[in-house]
C-alpha positions as CSV (number, residue, x, y, z in Angstrom):
1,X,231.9,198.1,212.9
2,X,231.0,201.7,213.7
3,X,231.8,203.2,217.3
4,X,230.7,206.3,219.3
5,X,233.9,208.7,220.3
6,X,234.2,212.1,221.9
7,X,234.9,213.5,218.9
8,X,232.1,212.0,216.9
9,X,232.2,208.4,215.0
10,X,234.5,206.6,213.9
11,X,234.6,203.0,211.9
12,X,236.1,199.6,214.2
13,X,237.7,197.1,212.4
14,X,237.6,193.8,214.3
15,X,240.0,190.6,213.4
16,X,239.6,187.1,213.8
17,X,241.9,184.2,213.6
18,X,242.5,180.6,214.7
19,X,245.0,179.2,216.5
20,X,245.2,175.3,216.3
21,X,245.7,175.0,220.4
22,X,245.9,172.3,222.9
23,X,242.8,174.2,225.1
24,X,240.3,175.9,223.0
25,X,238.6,179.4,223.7
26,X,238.9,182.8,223.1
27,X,241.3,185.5,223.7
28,X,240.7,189.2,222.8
29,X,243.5,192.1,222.0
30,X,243.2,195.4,220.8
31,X,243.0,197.7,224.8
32,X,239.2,196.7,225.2
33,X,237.6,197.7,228.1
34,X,235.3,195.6,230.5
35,X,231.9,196.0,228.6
36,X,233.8,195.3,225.4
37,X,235.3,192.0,226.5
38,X,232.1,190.6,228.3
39,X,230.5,191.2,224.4
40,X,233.2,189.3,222.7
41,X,232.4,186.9,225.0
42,X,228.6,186.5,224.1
43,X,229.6,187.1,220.4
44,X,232.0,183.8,220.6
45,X,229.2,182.1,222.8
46,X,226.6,182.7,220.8
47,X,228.6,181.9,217.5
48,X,229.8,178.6,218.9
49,X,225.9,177.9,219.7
50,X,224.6,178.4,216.6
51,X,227.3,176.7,214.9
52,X,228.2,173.7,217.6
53,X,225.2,171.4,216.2
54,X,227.2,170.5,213.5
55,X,230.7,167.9,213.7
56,X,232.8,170.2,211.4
57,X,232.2,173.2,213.7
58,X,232.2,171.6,216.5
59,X,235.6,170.4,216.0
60,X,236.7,173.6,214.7
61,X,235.8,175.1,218.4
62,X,237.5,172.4,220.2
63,X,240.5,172.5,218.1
64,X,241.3,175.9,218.0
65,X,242.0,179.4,220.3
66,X,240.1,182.0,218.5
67,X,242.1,185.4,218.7
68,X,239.4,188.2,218.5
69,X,241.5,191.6,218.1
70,X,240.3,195.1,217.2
71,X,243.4,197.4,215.9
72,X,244.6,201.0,216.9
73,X,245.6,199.1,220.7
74,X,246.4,202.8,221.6
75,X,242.9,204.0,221.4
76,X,240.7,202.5,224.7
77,X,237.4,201.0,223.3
78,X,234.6,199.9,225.5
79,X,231.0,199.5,225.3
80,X,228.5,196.9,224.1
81,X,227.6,198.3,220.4
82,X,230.3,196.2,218.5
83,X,228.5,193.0,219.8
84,X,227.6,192.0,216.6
85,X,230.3,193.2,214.6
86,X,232.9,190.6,216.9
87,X,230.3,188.2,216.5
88,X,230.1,188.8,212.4
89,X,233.5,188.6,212.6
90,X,233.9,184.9,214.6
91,X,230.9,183.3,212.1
92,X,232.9,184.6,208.9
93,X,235.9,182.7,210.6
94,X,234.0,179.5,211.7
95,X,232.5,179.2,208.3
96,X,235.1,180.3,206.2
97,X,233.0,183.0,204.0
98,X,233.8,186.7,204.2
99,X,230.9,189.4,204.9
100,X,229.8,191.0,202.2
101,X,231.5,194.2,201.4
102,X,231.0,197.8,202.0
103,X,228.9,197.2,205.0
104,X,229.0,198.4,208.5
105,X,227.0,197.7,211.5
106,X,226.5,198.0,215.3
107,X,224.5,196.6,218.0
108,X,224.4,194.7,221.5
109,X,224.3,191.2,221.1
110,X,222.2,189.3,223.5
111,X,223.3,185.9,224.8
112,X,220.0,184.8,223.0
113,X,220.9,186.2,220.1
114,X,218.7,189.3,220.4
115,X,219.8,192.9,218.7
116,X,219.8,195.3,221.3
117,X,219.4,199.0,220.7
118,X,222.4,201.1,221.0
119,X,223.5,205.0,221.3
120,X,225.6,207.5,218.9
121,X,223.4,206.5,216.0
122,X,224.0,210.3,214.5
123,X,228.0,209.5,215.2
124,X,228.0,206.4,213.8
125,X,225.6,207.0,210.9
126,X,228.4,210.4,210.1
127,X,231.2,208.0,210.8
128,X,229.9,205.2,208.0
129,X,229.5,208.3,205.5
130,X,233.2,209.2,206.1
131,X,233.9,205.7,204.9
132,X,232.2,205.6,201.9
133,X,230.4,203.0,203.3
134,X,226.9,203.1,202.3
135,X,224.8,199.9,203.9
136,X,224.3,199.9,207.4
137,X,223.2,197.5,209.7
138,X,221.5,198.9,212.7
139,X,219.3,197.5,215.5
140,X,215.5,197.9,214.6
141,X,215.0,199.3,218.6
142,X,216.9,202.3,217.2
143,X,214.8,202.7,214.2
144,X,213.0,206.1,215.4
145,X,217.2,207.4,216.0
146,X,217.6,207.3,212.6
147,X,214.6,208.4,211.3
148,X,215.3,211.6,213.0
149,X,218.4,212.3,211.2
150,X,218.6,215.2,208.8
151,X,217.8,214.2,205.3
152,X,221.1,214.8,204.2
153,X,222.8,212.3,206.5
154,X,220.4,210.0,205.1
155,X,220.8,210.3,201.5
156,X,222.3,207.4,199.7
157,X,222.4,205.4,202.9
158,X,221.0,201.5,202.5
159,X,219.9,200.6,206.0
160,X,218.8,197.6,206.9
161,X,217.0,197.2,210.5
162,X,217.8,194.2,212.2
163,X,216.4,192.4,215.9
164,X,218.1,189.2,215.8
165,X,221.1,188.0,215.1
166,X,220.2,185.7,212.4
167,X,218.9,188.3,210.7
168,X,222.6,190.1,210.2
169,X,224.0,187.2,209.2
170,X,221.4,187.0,206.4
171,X,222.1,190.2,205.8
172,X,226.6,189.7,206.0
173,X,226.3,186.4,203.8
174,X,223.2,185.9,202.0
């Protein structure tokens, strides 16, 4: 994931793992604020949605606590812009495949499953750089953000515009 500090961007890793458990649900680590936790819990609703039609999933919900954790629990993180990432992160889990490498993203998840726009796209887009990371996924409300970036932020950068959710997980495991 990619995240907006004072002090410019910076990349946001975000675990997942399941916990065979008597009562099912989620439970989130890593000092996340208020905004932050309501998203992870959208992300793990909407996940379980999309997923719940079928028995293996469904019983891999009711069987287990999924542990959602983003590292560094030092640093405070809050805000809705890792919505997807968290929700990336509980599919690749659910479904056992990993996301495609190299690849970052942000955006506000919508209980829906809408990709809402988010801010620090300038931050985020430096932050991605600093990672050698080179295909982003951003939200296509933000579209005109990034295509007011200098060139040279720009160059070499893959980005792939996204407004629903189905459409980043095309994008993470297709």
């Amino acid at each position: 994931g990619l995240a907006w500090t004072s002090l410019g961007g910076t990349t946001l890793v975000v675990e997942a793992a399941a916990i065979p458990a008597p009562t099912p649900g989620l439970k989130q680590t890593g000092q996340l604020g208020k905004v932050m936790v309501e998203s992870s819990e959208i992300a793990y609703s909407v996940v379980r949605g999309l997923l719940g039609q079928t028995p293996a999933h469904r019983a891999f919900f009711e069987k287990n606590l999924l542990h959602l954790h983003v590292p560094a629990g030092a640093t405070p993180k809050d805000g809705p812009s890792a919505g997807i990432t968290m929700a990336t992160a509980l599919y690749s889990l659910a479904v056992g495949k990993p996301v495609r490498k190299r690849l970052a993203m942000t955006g506000e998840l919508s209980l829906t499953g809408q990709v809402m726009p988010i801010g620090g796209v300038k931050e985020k887009t430096i932050a991605a750089r600093r990672a050698r990371v080179r295909t982003l996924i951003l939200p296509e409300g933000n579209r005109g953000d990034y295509e007011e970036l200098a060139d040279r932020l720009k160059k070499g950068m893959t980005v792939r515009f996204v407004s629903t959710f189905d459409e980043v997980l095309r994008i993470c495991f297709g």
